[in-house]
C-alpha positions in Angstrom: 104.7 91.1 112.7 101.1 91.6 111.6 102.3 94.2 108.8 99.7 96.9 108.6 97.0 96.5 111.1 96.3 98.8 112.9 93.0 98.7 114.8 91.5 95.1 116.3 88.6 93.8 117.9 89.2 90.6 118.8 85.9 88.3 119.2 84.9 86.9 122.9 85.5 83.5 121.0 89.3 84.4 120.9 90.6 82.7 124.7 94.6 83.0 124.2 97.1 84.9 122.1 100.4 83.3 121.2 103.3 84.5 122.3 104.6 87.5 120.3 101.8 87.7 117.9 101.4 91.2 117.7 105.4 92.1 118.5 106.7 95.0 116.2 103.2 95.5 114.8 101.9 98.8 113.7 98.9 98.2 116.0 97.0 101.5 116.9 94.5 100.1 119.1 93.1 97.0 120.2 90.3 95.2 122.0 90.9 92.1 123.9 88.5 89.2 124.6 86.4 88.8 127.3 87.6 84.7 126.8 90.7 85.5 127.5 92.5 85.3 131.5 96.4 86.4 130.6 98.3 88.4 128.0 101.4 86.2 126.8 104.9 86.9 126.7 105.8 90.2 124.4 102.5 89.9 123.0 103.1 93.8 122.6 106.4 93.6 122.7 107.8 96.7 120.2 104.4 98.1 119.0 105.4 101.4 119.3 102.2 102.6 117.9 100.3 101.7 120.1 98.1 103.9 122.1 95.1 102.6 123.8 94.2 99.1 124.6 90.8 97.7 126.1 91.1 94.9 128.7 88.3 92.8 130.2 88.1 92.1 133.8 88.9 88.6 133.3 92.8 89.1 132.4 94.4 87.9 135.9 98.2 87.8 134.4 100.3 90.2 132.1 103.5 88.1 131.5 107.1 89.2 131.3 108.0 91.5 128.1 103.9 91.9 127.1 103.5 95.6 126.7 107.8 96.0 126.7 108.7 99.3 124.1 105.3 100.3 124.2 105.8 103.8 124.4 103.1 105.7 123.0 100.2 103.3 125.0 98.6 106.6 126.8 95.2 104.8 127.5 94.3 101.8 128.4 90.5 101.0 129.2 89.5 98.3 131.8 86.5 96.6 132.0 86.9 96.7 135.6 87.2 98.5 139.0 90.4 100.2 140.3 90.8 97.2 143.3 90.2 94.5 140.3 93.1 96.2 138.6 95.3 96.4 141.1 95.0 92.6 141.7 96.3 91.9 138.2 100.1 90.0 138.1 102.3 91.8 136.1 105.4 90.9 135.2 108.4 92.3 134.5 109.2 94.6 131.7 106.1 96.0 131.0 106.0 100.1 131.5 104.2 100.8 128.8 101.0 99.2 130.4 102.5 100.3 133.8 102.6 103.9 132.8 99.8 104.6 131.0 96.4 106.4 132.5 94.2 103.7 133.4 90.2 103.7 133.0 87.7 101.9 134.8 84.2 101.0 133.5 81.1 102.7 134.9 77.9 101.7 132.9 76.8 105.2 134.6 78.2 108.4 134.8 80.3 108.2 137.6 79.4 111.1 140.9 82.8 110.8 141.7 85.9 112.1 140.3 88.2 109.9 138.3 89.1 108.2 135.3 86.0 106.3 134.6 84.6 105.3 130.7 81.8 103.3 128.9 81.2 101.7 125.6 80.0 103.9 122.9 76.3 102.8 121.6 78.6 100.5 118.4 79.4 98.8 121.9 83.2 98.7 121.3 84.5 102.0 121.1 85.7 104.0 124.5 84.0 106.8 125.6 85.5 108.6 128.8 83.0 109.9 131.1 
């Protein structure tokens, strides 16, 4: 219940979030760690604002209830390929991760169709190719 934030950036010295922390937020967007391996238990559990999420290619697990009720997420942005992705656990209970368009980074523009992106020059925000 993090009140009014809406947009984070967490820093690569952040390696775990807490159970819940962000649960009923009003969290717009947010940026995940590259120190981090695992979203925990309804970490996004009821941000219903949320829309786009960037994860690094070192998440291996999305526990039970993480992205639960998170119905607006349209976009989430992963640091890495499509095969890296699909070797992700995820639990139960998460659609909203489930059914949002997924990205894969591509430091170059891609010659292939797809849904490819790549930092912006700030070096945080999104930028579909």
């Amino acid at each position: 219940s993090c009140g009014s934030i809406e947009n984070v950036v967490l820093p690569d010295s952040v390696t775990t979030l807490g159970n819940s922390v962000f649960s009923g937020s009003k969290l717009q967007s947010i940026v995940l760690s590259e120190g981090m391996d695992s979203i925990a238990w309804g970490t996004f559990n009821y941000c219903s604002d949320l829309k786009q999420i960037v994860i690094p290619d070192s998440i291996t697990y999305v526990s039970e209830n993480a992205f639960n009720y998170c119905n607006a997420l349209s976009k989430v942005y992963y640091e890495g390929s499509q095969t890296d992705w699909d070797n992700i656990t995820i639990d139960e209970n998460n659609g909203g991760l489930i059914n949002a368009v997924k990205y894969y980074y591509s430091e170059n523009e891609p010659l292939e169709a797809g849904n490819y992106w790549h930092y912006a020059e700030d070096g945080i925000t999104p930028v579909e190719w």
